[in-house]
C-alpha positions in Angstrom: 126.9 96.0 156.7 127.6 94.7 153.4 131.6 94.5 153.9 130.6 92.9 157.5 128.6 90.1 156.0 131.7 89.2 153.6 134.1 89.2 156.4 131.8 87.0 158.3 130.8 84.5 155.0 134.8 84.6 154.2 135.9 83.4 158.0 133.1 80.8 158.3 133.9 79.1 154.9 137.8 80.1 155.0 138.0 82.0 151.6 139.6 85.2 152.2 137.8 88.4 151.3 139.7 89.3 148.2 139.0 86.2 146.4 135.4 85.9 147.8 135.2 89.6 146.0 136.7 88.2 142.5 134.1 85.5 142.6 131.4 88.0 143.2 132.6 90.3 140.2 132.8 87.7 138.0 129.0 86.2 139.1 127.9 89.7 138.0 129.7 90.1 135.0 129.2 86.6 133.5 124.9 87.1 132.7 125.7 90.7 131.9 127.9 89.6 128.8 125.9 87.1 128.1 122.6 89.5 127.8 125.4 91.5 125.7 126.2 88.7 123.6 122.7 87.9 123.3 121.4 91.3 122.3 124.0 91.5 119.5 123.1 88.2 118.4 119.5 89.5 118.1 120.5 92.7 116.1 122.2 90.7 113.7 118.9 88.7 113.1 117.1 91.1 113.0 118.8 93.1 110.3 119.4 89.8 108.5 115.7 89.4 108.6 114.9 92.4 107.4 117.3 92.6 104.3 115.7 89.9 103.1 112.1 90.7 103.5 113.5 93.5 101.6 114.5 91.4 98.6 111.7 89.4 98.8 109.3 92.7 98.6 111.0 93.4 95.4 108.8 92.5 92.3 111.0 90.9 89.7 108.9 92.3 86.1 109.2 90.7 82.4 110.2 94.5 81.4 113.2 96.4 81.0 112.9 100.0 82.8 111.0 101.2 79.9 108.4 98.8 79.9 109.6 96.9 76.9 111.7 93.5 76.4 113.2 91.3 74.3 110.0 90.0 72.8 108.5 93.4 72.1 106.5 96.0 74.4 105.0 94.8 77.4 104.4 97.6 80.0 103.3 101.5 79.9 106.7 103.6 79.9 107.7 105.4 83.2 105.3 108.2 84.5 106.2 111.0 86.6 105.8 109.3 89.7 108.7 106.9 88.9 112.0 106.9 89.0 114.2 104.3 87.1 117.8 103.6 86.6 120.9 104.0 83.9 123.6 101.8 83.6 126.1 104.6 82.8 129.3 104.2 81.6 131.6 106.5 82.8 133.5 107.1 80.0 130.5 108.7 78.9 129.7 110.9 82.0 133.1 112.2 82.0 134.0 111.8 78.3 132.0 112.3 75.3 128.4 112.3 76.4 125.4 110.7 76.0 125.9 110.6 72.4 127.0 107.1 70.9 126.4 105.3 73.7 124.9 101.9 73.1 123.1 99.0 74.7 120.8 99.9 77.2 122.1 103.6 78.2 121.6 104.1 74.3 118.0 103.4 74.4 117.3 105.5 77.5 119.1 108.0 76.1 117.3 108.8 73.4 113.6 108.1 75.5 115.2 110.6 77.3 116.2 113.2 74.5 119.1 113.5 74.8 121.3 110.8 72.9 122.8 113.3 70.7 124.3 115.7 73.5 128.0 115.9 73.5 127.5 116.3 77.8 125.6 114.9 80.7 124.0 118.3 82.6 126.3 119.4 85.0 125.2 118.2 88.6 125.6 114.6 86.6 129.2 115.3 85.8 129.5 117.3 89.2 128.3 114.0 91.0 129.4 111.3 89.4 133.3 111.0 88.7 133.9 107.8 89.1 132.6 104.5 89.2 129.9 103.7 92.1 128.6 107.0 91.8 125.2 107.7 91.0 123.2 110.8 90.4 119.1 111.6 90.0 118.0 113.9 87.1 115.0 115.1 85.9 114.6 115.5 81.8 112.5 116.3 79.6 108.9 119.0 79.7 108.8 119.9 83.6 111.3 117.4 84.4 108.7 114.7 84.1 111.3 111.8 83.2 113.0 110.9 86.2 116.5 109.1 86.0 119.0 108.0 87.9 122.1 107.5 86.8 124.8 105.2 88.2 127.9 103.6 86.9 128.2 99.8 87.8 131.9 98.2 88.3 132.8 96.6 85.0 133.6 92.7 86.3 135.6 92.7 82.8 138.3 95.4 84.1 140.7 92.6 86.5 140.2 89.2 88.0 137.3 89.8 91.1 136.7 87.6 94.0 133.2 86.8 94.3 133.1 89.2 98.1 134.6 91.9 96.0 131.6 91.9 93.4 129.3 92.0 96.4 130.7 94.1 97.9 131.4 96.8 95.0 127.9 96.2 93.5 126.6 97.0 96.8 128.1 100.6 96.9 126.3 100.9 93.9 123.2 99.8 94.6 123.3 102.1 97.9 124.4 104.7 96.1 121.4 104.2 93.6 118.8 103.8 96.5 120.1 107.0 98.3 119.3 109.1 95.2 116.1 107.7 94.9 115.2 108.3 98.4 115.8 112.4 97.7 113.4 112.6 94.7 110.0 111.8 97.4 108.9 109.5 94.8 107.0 106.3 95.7 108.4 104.3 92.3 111.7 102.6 91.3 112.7 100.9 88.4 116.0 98.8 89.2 117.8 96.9 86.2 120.5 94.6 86.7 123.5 96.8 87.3 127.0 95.4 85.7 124.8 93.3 83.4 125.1 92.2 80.1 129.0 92.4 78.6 130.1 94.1 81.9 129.4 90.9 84.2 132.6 89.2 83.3 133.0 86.1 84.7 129.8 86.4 86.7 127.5 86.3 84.1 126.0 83.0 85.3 126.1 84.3 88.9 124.5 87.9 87.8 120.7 87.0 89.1 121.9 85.6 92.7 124.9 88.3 92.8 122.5 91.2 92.2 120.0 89.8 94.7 123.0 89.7 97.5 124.3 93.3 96.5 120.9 94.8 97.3 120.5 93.3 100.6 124.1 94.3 101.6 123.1 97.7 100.4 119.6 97.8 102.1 121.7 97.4 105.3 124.5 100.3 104.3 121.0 102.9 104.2 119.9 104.9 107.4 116.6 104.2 109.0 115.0 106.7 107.3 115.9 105.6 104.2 115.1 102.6 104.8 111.7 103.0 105.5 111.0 105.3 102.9 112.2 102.3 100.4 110.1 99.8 102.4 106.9 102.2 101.6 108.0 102.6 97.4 107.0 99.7 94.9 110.2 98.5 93.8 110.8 96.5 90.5 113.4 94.8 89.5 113.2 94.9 85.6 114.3 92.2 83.1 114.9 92.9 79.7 115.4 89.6 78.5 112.7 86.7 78.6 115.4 84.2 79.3 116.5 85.4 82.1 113.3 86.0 84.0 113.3 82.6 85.6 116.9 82.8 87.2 115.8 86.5 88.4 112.7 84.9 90.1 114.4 82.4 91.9 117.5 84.4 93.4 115.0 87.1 94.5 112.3 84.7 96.0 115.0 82.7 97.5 
């Protein structure tokens, strides 16, 4: 009945029946790719949306992971419900240990008791081999200091485009995240990763670059993950007093 009705609609206007067909196709097909069009265009808000309600929940602290900063001791070190973060260098994962590292791997090192070792345990070295890794471990009595380690890229090591940076600190921050999300634990300590002598050329950039990294890497975790670093407080900690205020605004922005 259906073929009949064209026939007849195609001899009383005088279209023939192949090109009254095409029309009809292309009626049908031109809402369908725009509800296509439109639902992709409302994914990609959505996640947008949601990365940055993700850096906003963050809680930018006047502490370095430790709880202390540049102007003395500010907050109680980290219990056994939180996890915080290294700023490994690699050479020292793979190389010659926790021992004479300096900066702030030196301090956590020897918080975490183990600045004179000559290795990292093995599922550190296992894990991390080179840079962008990262790797949870448990020290000291019953494993009650949680770390994770990760190794940052060093902006210092060639001339970076500012995508790159992202894009690289990103992986690491993902990396970082995914860890956490296997310990169960409800409390992160972030630092600035790639901060200090190894931001290069971005030093200036460092607050609104890390801010950008993390919600590119929010968006790289499953769902699951996701949620389960939605539900955790999550600090970002600054060591230095003079840098709290740029931290503040890239995160709140």
């Amino acid at each position: 009945r259906r073929a009949s009705c064209f026939r007849k609609l195609a001899n009383h206007r005088g279209l023939a029946l192949a090109s009254l067909a095409q029309l009809t196709l292309q009626a049908a097909w031109l809402p369908m790719s725009g509800r296509r069009s439109g639902t992709a265009s409302h994914c990609s808000t959505s996640e947008d949306a949601s990365a940055s309600s993700f850096r906003e929940a963050i809680k930018v602290v006047p502490y370095g992971v430790l709880g202390s900063s540049s102007s003395g001791s500010v907050a109680a070190a980290p219990d056994q419900d939180t996890a915080f973060v290294d700023p490994a260098g690699l050479h020292h994962i793979q190389g010659n240990g926790p021992a004479g590292a300096g900066g702030a791997a030196g301090v956590i090192y020897r918080w975490l008791g183990i600045a004179q070792d000559q290795s990292f345990p093995a599922p550190v070295t296992s894990a991390i081999q080179a840079s962008l890794q990262a790797k949870f471990h448990a020290y000291g009595e019953k494993g009650a200091k949680k770390c994770i380690h990760v190794v940052g890229p060093d902006f210092r090591s060639r001339n970076y485009e500012r995508s790159e940076a992202v894009a690289e600190l990103s992986e690491a921050y993902r990396n970082l995240l995914s860890e956490f999300c296997k310990t169960g634990l409800e409390k992160l300590r972030l630092l600035p990763v790639s901060g200090g002598i190894f931001s290069g050329a971005f030093k200036k950039e460092l607050p609104a670059l890390t801010a950008e990294a993390l919600e590119a890497a929010f968006l790289q975790l499953t769902r699951e993950e996701q949620m389960q670093i939605r539900r955790a407080r999550v600090e970002m900690c600054i060591f230095m007093d003079s840098e709290m205020a740029d931290f503040s605004a890239a995160f709140a922005a």
